[in-house]
C-alpha positions in Angstrom: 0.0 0.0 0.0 1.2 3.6 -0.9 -0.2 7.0 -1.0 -0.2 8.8 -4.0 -1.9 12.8 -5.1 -2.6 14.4 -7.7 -3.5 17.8 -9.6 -4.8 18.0 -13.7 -5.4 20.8 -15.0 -8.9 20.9 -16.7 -8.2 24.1 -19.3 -5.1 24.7 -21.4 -4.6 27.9 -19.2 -4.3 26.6 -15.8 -1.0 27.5 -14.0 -0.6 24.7 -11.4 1.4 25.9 -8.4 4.6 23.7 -7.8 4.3 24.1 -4.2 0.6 22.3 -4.1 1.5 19.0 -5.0 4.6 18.6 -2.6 2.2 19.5 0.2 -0.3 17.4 -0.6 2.2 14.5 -1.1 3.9 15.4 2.3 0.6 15.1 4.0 0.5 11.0 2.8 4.0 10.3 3.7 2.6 7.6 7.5 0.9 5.7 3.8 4.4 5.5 2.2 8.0 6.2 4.5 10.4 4.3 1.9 10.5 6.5 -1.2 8.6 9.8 -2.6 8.7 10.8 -6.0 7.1 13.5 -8.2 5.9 14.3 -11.7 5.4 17.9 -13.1 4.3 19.0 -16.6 2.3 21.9 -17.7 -1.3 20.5 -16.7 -0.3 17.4 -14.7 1.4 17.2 -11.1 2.0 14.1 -9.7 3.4 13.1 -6.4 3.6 9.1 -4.6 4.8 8.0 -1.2 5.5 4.5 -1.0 5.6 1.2 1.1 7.7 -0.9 -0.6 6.4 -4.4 -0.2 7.2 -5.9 -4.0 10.6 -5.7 -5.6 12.6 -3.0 -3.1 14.7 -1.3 -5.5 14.6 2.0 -6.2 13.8 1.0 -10.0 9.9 0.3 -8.5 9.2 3.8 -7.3 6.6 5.7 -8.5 6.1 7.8 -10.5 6.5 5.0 -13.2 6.7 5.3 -17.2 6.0 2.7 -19.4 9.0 1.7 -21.3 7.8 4.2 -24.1 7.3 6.9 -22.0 3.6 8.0 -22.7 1.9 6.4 -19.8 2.8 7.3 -16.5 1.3 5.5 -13.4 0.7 6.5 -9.5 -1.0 3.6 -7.8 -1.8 2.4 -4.2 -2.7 -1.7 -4.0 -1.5 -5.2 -5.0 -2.1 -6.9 -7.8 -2.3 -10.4 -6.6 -1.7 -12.1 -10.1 0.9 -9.8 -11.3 3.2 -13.1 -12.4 0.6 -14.7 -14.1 0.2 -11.6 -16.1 3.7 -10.9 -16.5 4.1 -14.2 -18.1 1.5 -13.2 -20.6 3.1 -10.0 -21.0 6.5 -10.2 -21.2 6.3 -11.3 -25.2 4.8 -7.6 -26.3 6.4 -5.7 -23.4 9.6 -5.7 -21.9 10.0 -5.4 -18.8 12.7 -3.3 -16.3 11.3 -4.2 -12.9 9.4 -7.1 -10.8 6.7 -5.6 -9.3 3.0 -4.9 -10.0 3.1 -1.6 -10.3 5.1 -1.9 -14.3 2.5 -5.1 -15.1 -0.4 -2.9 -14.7 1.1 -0.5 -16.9 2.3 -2.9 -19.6 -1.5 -4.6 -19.0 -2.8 -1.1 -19.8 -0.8 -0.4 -22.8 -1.3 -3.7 -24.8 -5.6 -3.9 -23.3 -6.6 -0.1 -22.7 -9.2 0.5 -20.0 -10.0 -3.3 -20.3 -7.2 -4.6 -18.9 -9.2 -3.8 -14.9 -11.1 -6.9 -15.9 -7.5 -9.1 -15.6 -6.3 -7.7 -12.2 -6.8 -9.9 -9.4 -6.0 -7.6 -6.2 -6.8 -4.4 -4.8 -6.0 -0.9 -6.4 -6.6 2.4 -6.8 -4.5 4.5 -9.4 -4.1 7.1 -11.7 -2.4 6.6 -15.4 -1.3 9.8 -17.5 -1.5 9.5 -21.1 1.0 12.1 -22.8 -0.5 12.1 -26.0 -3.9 12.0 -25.4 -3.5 14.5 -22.2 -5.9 13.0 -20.3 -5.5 10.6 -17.1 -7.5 7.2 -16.5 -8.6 6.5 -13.0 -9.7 3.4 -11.4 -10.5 1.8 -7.8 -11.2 -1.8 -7.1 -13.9 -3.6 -7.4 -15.1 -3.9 -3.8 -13.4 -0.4 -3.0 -10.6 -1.6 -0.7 -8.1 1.1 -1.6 -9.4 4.6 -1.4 -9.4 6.9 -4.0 -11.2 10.6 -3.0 -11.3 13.9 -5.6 -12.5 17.3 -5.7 -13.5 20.1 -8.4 -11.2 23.1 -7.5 -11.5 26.2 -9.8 -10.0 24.5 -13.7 -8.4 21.5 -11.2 -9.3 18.0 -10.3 -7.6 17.4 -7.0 -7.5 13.6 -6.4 -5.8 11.5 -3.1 -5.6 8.8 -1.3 -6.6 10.9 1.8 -8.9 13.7 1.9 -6.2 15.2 4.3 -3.9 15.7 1.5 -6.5 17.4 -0.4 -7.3 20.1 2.3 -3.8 21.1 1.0 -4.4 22.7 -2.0 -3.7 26.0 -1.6 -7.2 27.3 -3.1 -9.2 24.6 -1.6 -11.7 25.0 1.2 -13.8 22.7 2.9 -16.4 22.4 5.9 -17.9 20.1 7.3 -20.4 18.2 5.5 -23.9 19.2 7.3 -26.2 16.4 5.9 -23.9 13.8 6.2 -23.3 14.1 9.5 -26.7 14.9 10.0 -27.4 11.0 9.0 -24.5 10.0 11.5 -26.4 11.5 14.5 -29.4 9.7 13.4 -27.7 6.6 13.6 -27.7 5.8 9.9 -25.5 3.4 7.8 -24.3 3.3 4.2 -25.5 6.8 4.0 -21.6 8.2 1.9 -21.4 5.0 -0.6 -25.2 6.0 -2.0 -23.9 9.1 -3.4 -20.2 8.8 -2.9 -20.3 11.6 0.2 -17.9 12.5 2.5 -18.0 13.9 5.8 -16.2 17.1 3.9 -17.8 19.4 1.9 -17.1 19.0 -1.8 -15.0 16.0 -1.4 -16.3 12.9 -2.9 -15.2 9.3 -3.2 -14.9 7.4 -6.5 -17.4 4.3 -6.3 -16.3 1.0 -6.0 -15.7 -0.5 -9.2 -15.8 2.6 -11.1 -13.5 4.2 -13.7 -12.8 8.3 -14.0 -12.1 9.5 -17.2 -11.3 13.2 -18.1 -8.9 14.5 -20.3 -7.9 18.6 -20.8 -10.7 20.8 -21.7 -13.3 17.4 -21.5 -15.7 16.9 -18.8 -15.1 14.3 -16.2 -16.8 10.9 -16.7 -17.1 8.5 -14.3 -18.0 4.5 -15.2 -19.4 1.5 -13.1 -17.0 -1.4 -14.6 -17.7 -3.9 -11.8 -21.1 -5.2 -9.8 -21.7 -7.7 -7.1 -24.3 -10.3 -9.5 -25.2 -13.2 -9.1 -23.8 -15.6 -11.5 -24.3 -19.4 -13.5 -22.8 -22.0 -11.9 -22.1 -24.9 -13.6 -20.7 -27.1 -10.6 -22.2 -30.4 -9.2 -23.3 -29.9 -5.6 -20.8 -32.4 -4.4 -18.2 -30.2 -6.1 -19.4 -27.2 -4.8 -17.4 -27.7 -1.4 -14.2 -28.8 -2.6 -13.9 -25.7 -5.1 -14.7 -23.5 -2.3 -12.0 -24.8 -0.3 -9.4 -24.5 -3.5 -10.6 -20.8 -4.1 -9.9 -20.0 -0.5 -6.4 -21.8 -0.1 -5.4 -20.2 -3.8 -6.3 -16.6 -2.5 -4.5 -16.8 0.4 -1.2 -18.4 -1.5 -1.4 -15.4 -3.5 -1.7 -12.9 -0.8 1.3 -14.5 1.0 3.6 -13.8 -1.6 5.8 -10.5 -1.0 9.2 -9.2 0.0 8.7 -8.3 3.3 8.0 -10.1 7.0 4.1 -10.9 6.8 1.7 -11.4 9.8 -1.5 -12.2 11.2 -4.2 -10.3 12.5 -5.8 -13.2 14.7 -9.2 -12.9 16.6 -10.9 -15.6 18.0 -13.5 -15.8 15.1 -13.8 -18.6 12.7 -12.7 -16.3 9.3 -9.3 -15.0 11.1 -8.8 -18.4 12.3 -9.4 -19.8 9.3 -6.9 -17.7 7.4 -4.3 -18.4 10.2 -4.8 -22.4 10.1 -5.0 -22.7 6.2 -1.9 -20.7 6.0 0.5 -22.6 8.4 0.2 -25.0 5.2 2.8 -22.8 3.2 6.2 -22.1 3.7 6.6 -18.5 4.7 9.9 -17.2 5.3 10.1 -15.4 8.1 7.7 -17.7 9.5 4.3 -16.5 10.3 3.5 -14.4 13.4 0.2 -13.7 15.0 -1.1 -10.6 16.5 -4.2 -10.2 18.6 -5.8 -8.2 21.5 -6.9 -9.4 24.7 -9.2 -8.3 27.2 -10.4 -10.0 30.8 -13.8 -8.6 31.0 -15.8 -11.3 29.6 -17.9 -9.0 27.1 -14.2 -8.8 25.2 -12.3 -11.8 26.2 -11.7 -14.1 23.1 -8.7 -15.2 24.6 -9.6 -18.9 24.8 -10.5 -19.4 21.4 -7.4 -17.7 20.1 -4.8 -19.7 22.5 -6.9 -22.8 20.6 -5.9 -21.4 17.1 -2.1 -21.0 18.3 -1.8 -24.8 20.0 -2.4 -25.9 16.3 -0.5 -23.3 14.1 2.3 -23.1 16.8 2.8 -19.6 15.9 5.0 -17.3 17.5 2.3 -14.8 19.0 2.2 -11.4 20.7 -1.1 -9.7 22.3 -1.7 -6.2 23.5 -4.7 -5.2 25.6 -6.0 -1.4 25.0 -7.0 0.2 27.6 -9.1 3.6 28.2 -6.1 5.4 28.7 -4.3 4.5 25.5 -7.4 5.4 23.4 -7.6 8.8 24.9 -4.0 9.3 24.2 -4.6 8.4 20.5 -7.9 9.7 20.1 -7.0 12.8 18.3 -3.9 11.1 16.3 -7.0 8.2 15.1 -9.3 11.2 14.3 -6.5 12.7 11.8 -5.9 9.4 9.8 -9.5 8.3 9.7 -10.5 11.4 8.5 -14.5 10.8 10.0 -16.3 10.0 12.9 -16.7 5.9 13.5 -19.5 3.8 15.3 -17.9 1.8 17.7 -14.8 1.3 19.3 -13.6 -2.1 18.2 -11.4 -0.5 15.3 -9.3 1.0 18.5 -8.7 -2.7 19.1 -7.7 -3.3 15.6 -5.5 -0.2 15.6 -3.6 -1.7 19.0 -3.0 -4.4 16.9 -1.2 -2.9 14.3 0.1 -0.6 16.4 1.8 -3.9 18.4 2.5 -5.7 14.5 4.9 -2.4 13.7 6.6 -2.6 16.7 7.7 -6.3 15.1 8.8 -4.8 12.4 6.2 -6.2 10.2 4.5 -4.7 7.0 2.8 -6.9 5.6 -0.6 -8.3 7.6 -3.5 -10.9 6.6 -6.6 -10.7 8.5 -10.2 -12.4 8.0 -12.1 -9.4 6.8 -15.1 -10.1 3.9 -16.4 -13.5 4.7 -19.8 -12.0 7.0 -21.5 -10.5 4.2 -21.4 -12.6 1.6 -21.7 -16.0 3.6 -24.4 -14.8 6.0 -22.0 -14.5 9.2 -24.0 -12.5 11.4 -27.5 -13.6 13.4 -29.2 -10.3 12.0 -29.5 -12.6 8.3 -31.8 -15.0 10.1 -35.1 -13.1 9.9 -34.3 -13.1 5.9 -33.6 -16.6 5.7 -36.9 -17.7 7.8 -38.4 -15.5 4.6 -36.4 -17.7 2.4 -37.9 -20.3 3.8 -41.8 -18.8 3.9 -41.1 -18.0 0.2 -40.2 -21.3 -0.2 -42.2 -23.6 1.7 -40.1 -24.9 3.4 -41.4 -24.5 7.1 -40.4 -27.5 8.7 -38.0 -25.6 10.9 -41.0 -23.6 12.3 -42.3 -26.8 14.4 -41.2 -26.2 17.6 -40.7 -22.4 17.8 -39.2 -20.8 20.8 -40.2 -17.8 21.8 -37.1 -15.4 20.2 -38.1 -17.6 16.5 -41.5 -16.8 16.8 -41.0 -13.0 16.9 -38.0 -13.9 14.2 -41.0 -15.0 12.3 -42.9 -12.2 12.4 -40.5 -10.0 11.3 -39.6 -12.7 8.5 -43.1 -12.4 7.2 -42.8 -8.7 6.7 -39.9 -8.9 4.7 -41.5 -11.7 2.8 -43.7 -8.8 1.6 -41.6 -6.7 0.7 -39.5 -9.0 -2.0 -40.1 -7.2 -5.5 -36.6 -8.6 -7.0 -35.2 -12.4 -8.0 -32.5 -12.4 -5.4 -33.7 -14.4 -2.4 -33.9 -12.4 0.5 -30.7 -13.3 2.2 -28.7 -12.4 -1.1 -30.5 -8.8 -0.8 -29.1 -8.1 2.4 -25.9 -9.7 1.5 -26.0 -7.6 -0.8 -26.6 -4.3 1.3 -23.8 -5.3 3.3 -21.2 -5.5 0.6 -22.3 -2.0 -1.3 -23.5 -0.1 1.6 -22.9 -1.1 4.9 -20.8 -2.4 7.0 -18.3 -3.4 4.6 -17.3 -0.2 3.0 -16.9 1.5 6.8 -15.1 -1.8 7.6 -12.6 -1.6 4.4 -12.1 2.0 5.4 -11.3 1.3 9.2 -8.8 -1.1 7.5 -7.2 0.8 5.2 -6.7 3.9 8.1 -5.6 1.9 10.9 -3.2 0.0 8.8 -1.6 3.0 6.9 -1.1 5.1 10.3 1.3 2.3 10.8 2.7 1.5 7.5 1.2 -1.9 7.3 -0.4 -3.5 4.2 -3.1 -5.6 5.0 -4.3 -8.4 2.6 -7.8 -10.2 3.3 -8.0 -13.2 1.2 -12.0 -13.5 1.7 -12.2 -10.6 -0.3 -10.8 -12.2 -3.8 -13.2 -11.6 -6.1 -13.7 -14.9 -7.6 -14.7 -15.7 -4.1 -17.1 -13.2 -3.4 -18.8 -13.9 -7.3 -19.1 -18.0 -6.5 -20.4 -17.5 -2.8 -23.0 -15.0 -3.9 -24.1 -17.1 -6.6 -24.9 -19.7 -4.5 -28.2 -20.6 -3.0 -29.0 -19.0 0.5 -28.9 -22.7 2.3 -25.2 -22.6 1.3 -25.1 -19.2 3.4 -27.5 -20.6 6.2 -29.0 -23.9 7.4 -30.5 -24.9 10.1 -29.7 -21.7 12.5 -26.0 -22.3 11.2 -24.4 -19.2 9.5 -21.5 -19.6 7.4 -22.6 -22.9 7.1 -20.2 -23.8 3.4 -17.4 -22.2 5.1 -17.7 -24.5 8.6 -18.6 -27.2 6.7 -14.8 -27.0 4.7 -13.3 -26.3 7.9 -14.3 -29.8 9.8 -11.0 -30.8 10.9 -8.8 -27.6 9.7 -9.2 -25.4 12.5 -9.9 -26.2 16.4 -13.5 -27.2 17.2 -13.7 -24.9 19.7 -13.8 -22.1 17.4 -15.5 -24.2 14.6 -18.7 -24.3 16.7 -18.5 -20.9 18.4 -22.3 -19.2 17.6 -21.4 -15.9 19.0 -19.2 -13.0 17.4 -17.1 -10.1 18.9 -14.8 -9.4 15.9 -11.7 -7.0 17.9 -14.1 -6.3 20.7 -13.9 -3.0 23.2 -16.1 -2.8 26.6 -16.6 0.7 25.3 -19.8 1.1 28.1 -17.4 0.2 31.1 -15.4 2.5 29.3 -18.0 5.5 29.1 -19.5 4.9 32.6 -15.8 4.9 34.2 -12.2 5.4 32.5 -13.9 8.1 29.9 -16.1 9.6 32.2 -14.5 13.0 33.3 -13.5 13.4 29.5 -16.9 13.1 28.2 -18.3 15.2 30.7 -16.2 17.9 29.8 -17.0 17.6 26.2 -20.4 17.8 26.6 -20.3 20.8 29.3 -17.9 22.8 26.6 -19.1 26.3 24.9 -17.3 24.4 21.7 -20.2 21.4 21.8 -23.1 23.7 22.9 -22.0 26.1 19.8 -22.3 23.1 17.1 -26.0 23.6 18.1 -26.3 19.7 17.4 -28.4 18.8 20.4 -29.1 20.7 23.6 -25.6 20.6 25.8 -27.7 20.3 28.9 -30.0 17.2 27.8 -27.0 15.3 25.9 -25.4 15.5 29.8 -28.2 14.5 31.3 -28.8 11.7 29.4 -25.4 10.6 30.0 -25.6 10.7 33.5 -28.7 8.2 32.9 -26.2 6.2 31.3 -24.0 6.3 33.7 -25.7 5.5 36.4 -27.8 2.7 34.6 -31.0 4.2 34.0 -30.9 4.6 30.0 -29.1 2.2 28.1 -28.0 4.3 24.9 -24.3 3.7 24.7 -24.3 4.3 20.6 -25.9 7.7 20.4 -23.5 9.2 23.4 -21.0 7.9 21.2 -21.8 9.2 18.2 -22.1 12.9 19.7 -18.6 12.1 21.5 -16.7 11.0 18.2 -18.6 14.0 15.9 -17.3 16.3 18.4 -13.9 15.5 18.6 -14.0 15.6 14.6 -15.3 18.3 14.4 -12.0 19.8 17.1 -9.4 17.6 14.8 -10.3 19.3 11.6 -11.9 22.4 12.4 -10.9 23.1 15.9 
């Protein structure tokens, strides 16, 4: 992973001030401390900070030409496959370097804007044509690596950070008052509907979308890429087996790399899945795991993870946050996330890669992806009793408990609502992959891994993956009350059965209400008694701290909304003071 920035000139008159684009470049180095490098013509400035991960030598810094030098590249990603396409390649192209980075631009010269189509990875990147003077933009299909832009005067600004943006000399931003008029309300998936950002004027490029503009054209922006569901022509009795294959060949490719590689290892079944199917390779330096570790029992995956470790035998480290630590870094995780988050478990996650640097590691798998597209989470039950109603088949409704019954209920009210050929689990797989959580997920990902110069890889989120396990029918997903149930069902004797059978989920968990009601308390209390927070004229000071002292002394319950006001605040105080 790298950062990269960038400023093209719209009109054949714009002057583009030198000074912009090392600022803005500056402003990414945390994304990329091993080499910077700049371009500069008369209507495109490029600049790229990079983490050097494949092929080390100075010969792989970006900016990079093509060996014909028309095409120039800035780019922030892997692609997985880049030796399988190099050995296509290599007979029209030849080629100076070993890493990804000159593939994607030979793939580009000999395929155009088709050549997305072949990339197996995660990117985000910008390509210059000299000729044509225009640049041709592109983010992954799932949207794993950022890409953010802005319309300044005759200038499209574009980053891997908004941060970097906010350093364009003409630019000016505020804060974005609808968006984070949705966050108070509690709202989700709200900034990938209309590629929004919590600052004004700064917008995302979608997922699976191409930008196009050249000088004196207007900017065009293509969907290349959708989550559909797809023909499969596989007996059932294969359908397990390839699953399987798909999954060990996705993680083989993301353990490939020049650098120490680690593990980000909860006590889930999807990190310990990666973990256990990876001790199968050779990996030099061997593996590591990295985890966090709480005793309150709320947070305390501790036993399932020691389970994971007595069968990998990997060398292991743990770090246990604390209240004290967050409020230390709360400011410093405001700045590299660049908006106001839901929860605290990406504090846990950040600890973790905060503890992974610290062993010198820059490279880290984790188990992000697998949830919503194989129906991880108990919330996909009510859809798949609709499955069922729409169906017929209701033989699991003949001894309901109390909790089903209601489950039914709700079940029959989606039932009504089904107006599409996707069963209703797919829909809301769906929903989670385009809208929420996964795109807030990929971004916690992508922030708390870059603030520490670490690349993380998820191999759940290969694409061929994804395609075959939506494409399947919803009892793949579900069965029985069992989530996940293809994935356990490969896993029988890979990973301990401790974890195997686990029904709950935590997923890097905080006690972020023993937190609030004790360690945060004084701090929160002076947030909400501040002129700063009664001047927002959000909510009424006085009736936000009176509802938290309801909270704290047990009397409401409403732990997310006191967040939410908490986290806009301080925000609102890291950007705009």
């Amino acid at each position: 992973m790298c950062g990269f920035a960038g400023i093209f000139s719209l009109k054949d008159s714009g002057l583009i001030d030198p000074r912009n684009i090392i600022n803005m470049t500056e402003a990414l180095h945390h994304r990329g401390p091993d080499a910077t490098g700049y371009f500069k013509n008369s209507y495109a400035h490029f600049g790229h900070t990079r983490l050097s991960i494949v092929d080390l030598s100075q010969a792989a810094n970006q900016p990079m030409w093509d060996i014909h030098k028309r095409y120039a590249i800035v780019y922030n990603g892997e692609i997985y496959n880049h030796l399988e396409l190099r050995k296509i390649l290599k007979n029209t192209y030849e080629f100076k370097t070993s890493s990804d980075t000159e593939v994607i631009l030979a793939a580009f010269q000999k395929w155009g804007s088709q050549c997305i189509h072949r990339f197996n990875g995660v990117w985000s990147f910008v390509i210059l044509d000299t000729i044509g003077r225009s640049i041709f933009c592109s983010r992954d299909r799932l949207g794993v690596r950022p890409f953010y832009y802005t319309l300044c005067s005759d200038f499209l600004l574009f980053s891997s950070e908004i941060k970097s943006l906010l350093e364009f000399s003409e630019f000016n931003s505020s804060p974005n008052e609808e968006v984070m008029a949705l966050y108070l309300k509690g709202h989700y998936g709200f900034l990938e509907k209309n590629g929004d950002t919590f600052f004004k004027s700064v917008y995302q490029l979608p997922a699976g979308s191409n930008l196009f503009v050249g000088v004196g054209e207007k900017l065009q922006i293509k969907k290349y890429w959708s989550l559909r569901k797809k023909q499969i022509d596989i007996k059932p009795n294969e359908i397990k087996p390839y699953y399987l294959n798909l999954l060990n060949d996705a993680i083989r490719l993301r353990l490939s790399c020049d650098v120490p590689i680690g593990i980000s290892l909860s006590g889930g079944i999807d990190s310990t899945a990666i973990a256990c199917l990876s001790s199968n390779y050779t990996v030099i330096p061997p593996l590591k795991s990295f985890s966090s570790h709480f005793d309150e029992p709320e947070a305390n995956e501790f036993t399932y993870i020691q389970a994971t470790l007595d069968q990998t035998k990997f060398k292991a480290a743990f770090t246990t946050p604390t209240p004290e630590s967050f409020l230390n870094d709360w400011q410093k995780l405001m700045w590299h996330h660049e908006q106001p988050y839901y929860g605290l478990s990406m504090f846990a996650q950040w600890e973790v890669l905060k503890l992974a640097k610290e062993h010198n590691i820059k490279v880290l798998l984790n188990g992000q992806g697998s949830d919503e597209v194989l129906a991880g989470d108990t919330k996909f039950l009510p859809y798949y009793y609709a499955d069922l109603i729409r169906t017929g088949e209701l033989a699991v409704f003949k001894n309901p408990s109390v909790i089903k019954s209601l489950k039914i209920i709700i079940a029959s009210k989606i039932a009504q609502k089904n107006k599409t050929n996707l069963s209703y689990v797919d829909q809301e797989s769906l929903h989670c992959v385009e809208l929420s959580p996964l795109p807030s997920l990929l971004h916690i990902d992508d922030r708390n891994s870059m603030a520490f110069s670490i690349e993380t890889r998820a191999p759940f989120l290969d694409y061929r993956l994804i395609e075959f396990t939506f494409s399947l029918p919803f009892y793949y997903k579900i069965s029985n009350d069992i989530t996940k149930k293809l994935l356990r069902d490969c896993l029988q004797d890979k990973i301990p059965s401790l974890v195997l059978n686990r029904k709950d989920k935590m997923g890097f968990p905080v006690p972020m209400q023993a937190w609030l009601r004790g360690p945060l308390k004084s701090h929160c209390r002076d947030i909400f008694s501040s002129n700063k927070f009664r001047e927002r004229g959000h909510t009424s000071g006085v009736k936000l701290i009176t509802e938290y002292e309801q909270f704290i002394n047990g009397k409401k319950n409403d732990c997310e909304r006191i967040w939410r006001y908490l986290n806009l605040e301080q925000w609102l105080r890291t950007f705009w003071r």
